[in-house]
C-alpha positions in Angstrom: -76.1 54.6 -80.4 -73.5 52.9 -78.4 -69.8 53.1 -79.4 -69.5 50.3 -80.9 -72.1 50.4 -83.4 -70.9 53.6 -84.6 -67.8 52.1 -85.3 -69.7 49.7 -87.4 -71.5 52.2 -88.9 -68.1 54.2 -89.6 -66.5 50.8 -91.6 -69.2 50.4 -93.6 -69.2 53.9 -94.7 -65.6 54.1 -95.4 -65.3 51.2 -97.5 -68.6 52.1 -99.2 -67.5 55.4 -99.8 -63.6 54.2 -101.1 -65.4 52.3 -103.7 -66.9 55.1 -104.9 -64.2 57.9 -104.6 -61.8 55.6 -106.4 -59.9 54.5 -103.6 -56.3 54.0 -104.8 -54.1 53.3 -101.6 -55.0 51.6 -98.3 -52.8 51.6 -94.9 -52.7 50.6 -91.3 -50.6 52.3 -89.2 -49.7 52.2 -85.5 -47.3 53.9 -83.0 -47.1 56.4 -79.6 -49.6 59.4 -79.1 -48.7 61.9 -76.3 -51.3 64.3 -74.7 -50.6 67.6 -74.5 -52.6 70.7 -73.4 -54.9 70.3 -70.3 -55.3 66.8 -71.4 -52.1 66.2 -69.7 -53.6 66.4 -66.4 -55.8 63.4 -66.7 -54.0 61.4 -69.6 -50.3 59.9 -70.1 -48.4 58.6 -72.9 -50.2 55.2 -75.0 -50.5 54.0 -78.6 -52.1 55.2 -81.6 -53.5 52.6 -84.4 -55.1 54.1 -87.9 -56.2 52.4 -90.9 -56.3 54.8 -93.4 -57.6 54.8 -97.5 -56.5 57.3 -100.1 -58.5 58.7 -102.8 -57.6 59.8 -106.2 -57.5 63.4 -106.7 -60.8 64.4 -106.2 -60.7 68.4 -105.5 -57.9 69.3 -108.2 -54.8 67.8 -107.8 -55.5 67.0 -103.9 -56.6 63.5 -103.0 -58.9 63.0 -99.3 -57.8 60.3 -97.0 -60.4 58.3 -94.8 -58.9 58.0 -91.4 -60.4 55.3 -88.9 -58.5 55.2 -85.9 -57.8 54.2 -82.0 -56.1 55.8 -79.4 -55.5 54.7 -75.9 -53.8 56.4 -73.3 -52.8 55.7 -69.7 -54.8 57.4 -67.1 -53.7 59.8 -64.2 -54.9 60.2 -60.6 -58.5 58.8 -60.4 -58.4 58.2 -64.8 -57.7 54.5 -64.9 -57.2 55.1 -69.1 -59.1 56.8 -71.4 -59.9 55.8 -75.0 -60.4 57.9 -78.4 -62.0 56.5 -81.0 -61.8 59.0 -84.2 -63.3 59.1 -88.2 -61.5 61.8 -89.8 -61.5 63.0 -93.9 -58.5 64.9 -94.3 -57.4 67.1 -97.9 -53.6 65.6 -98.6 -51.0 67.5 -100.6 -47.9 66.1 -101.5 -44.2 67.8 -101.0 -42.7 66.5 -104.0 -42.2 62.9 -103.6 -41.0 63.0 -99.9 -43.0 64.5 -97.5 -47.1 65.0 -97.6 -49.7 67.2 -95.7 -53.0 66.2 -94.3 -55.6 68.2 -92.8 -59.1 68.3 -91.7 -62.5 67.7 -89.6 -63.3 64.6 -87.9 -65.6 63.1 -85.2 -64.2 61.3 -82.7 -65.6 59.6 -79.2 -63.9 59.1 -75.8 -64.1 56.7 -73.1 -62.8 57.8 -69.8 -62.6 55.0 -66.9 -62.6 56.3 -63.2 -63.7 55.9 -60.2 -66.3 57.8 -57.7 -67.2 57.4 -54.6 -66.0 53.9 -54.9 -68.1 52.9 -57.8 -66.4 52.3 -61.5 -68.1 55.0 -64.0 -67.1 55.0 -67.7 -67.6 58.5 -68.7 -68.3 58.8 -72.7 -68.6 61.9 -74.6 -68.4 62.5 -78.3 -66.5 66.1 -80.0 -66.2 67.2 -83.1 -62.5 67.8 -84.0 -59.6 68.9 -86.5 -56.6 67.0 -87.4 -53.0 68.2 -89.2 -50.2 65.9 -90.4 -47.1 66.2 -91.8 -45.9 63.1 -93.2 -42.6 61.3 -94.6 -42.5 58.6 -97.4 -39.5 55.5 -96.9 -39.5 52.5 -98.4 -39.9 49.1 -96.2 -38.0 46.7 -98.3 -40.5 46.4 -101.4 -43.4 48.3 -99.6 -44.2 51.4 -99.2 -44.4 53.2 -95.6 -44.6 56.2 -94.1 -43.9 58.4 -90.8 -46.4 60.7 -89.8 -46.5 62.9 -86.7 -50.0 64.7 -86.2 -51.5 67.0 -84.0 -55.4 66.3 -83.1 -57.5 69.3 -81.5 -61.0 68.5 -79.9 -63.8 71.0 -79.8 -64.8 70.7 -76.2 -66.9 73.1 -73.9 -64.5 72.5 -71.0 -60.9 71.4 -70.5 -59.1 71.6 -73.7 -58.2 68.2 -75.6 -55.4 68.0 -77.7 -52.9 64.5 -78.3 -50.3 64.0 -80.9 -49.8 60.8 -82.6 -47.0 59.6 -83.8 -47.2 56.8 -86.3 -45.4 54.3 -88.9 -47.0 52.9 -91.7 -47.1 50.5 -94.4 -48.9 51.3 -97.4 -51.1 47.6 -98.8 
């Protein structure tokens, strides 16, 4: 299934299953993500955007969030840029009425452009992956936003993957 009809396929899903988990908050965020690990070697710094939908408590007192999102990052060496695309369900907990936590699995889908042997390749590979947050709650003059700085971990065979987002947000 090409990229791009999973995405599809992930949108539909998330706002099907919103509806049904009682969806009480939606968001879009954007802001800088920054490899880190061997991921540095073939990827700089680029942007981060995530929509995001929060559930009503649903195991206990924790809510889940749905995560779509989109990184790109600048590419190093032969890498022209490379792409993640990510669906993610994390568990949140709040910190009082400040700060929040967010963790768990998610599947996400890379895009790497290069070249060899002259020829453009677009290398695509798809990982399963875990996410953590720790997040901040500020109010944008009668909104509600957030900061949120993350750390993403990629289950790959080879090199390791690992980016951290950093991203502000405005609650809808």
């Amino acid at each position: 299934m090409t990229r791009r009809g999973t995405l599809v396929l992930a949108t539909f899903a998330l706002l099907l299953f919103a509806g049904t988990a009682r969806a009480q908050r939606a968001s879009l965020a954007g802001g800088a993500v920054v490899p880190s690990a061997d991921f540095t070697n073939s990827a700089g710094t680029g942007f981060d955007l995530a929509f995001q939908v929060r559930t009503e408590p649903m195991l206990g007192p924790l809510p889940l969030r749905i995560e779509l999102g989109y990184d790109h990052f600048s590419g190093k060496g032969a890498i022209a840029n490379t792409t993640l695309s990510a669906e993610a369900v994390s568990v949140m907990g709040d910190l009082g009425s400040l700060f929040y936590l967010a963790a768990g699995p998610g599947y996400y889908q890379s895009s790497a452009k290069t070249q060899i042997s002259g020829h453009n390749v677009n290398d695509q590979r798809s990982y399963f992956g875990a996410q953590a947050a720790l997040g901040m709650n500020i109010p944008v003059f009668r909104w509600e936003g957030f900061l949120e700085v993350s750390g993403v971990k990629l289950f790959t065979p080879g090199p390791s993957i690992v980016y951290v987002p950093l991203r502000f947000g405005i609650r809808l």
